[in-house]
N, C-alpha and C positions, 0 to 999 in steps of 0.2 A: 772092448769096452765102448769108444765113439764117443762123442762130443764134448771131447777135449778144450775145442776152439770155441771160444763164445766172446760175442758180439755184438754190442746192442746199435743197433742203426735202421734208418727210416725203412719202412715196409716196401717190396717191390724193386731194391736195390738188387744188383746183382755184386753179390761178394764173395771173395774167391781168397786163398792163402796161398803163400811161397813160403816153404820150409828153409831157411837159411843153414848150413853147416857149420856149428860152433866153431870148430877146429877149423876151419878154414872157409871165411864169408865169401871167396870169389866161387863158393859150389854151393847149390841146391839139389833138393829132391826133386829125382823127375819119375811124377809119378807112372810114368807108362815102361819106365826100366826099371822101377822099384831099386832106385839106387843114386847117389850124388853124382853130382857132374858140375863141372864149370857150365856156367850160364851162357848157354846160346851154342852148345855142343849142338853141331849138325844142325846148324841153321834154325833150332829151335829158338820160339818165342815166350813171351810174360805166361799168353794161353796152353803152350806144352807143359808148363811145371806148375799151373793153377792145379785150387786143391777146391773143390765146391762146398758153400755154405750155405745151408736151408736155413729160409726165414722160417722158424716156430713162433708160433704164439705172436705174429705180428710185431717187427721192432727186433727181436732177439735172433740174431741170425747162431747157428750150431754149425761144426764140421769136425771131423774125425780125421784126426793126429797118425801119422801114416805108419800100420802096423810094423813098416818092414824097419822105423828106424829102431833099433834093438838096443843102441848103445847111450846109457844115463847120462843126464845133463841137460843143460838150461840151452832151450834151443829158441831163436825168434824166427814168428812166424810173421811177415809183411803181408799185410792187409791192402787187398784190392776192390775199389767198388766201381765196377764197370771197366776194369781194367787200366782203372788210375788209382794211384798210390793212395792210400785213404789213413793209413797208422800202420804200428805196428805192436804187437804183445808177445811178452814172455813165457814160454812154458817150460815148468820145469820137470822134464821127462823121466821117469824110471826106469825106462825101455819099455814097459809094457803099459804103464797109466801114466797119467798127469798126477802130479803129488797136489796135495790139497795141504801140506802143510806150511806153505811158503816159501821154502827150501832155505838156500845156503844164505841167504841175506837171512833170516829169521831165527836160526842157529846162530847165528857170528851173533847179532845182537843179545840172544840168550843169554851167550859164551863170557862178552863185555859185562853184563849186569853183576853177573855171577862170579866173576874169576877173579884172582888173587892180583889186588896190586902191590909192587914193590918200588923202590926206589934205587936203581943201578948207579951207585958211585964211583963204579970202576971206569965209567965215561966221561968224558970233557966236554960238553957240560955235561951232570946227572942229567939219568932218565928216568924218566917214573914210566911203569912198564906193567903193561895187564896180561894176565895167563890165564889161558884153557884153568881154570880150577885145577889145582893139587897135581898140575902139570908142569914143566918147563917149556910146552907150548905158547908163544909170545903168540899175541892178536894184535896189541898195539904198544908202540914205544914213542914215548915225546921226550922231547929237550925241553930240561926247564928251565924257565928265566925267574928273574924276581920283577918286582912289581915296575921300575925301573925298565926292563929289560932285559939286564945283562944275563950272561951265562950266569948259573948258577952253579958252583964248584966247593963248595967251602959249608961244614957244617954251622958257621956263623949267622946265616943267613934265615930266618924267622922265614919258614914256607907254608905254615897254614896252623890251625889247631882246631881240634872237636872237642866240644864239651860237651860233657852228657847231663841231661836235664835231671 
């Protein structure tokens, strides 16, 4: 596919990427063994595991996401310009493209808008608790308090109400 990586920065820049290992940040990609390594295997340098970025179109630099990594997930790639640290950006991998749908942050927020909240009284304090929809999948659980503060424990306790227009 190719030009995964994009980058807007001044024309004439030289801007290069390092593939970081989710699973494990002390290994990169080294693109000349097509495979992870702890950083600075065999005396290599920043320049062994750079990943080259063409300026297009003036200002927008492009590079291509290294075929060989196969395995899905949100990988950072550390931005180099002239071989000093310049940023760094998220790609969230499929193994074979870059996902364009925002990935796992953009689902969880979905999952919140949409999913069943209850109120767990079996806990000290209650928890009001949001689910995957029509799942027993938990996304988020809070301790509630009342306006005061305290724990909240006790059906006595006035905790909100909706009226409908």
């Amino acid at each position: 596919m190719g030009g995964e990586v994009r980058l807007a920065c001044t024309s004439g820049s030289t801007i290069t990427f390092v593939v970081r290992d989710p699973s494990n940040p002390t290994k990169v990609w080294y693109p000349g063994g097509a495979a992870w390594e702890t950083f600075g295997t065999g005396s290599r340098t920043n320049a062994d595991y750079d990943i080259s970025m063409t300026d297009r179109l003036g200002d927008w630099y492009i590079g291509d996401f290294p075929a060989g990594i196969i395995t899905a997930g949100m990988y950072d790639a550390i931005i180099l310009n002239g071989g000093v640290f310049f940023g760094s950006i998220s790609i969230d991998w499929s193994g074979t493209a870059r996902s364009e749908s925002g990935g796992v942050a953009i689902d969880f927020i979905k999952n919140v808008l949409e999913g069943d909240v209850k109120i767990d009284i079996t806990t000290t304090p209650w928890n009001v608790v949001v689910y995957v929809k029509g799942t027993s999948t938990e996304l988020i659980r809070k301790k509630l308090k009342d306006v005061s503060g305290a724990d909240l424990i006790t059906i006595t306790t006035v905790i909100g109400q909706h009226v409908e227009p």
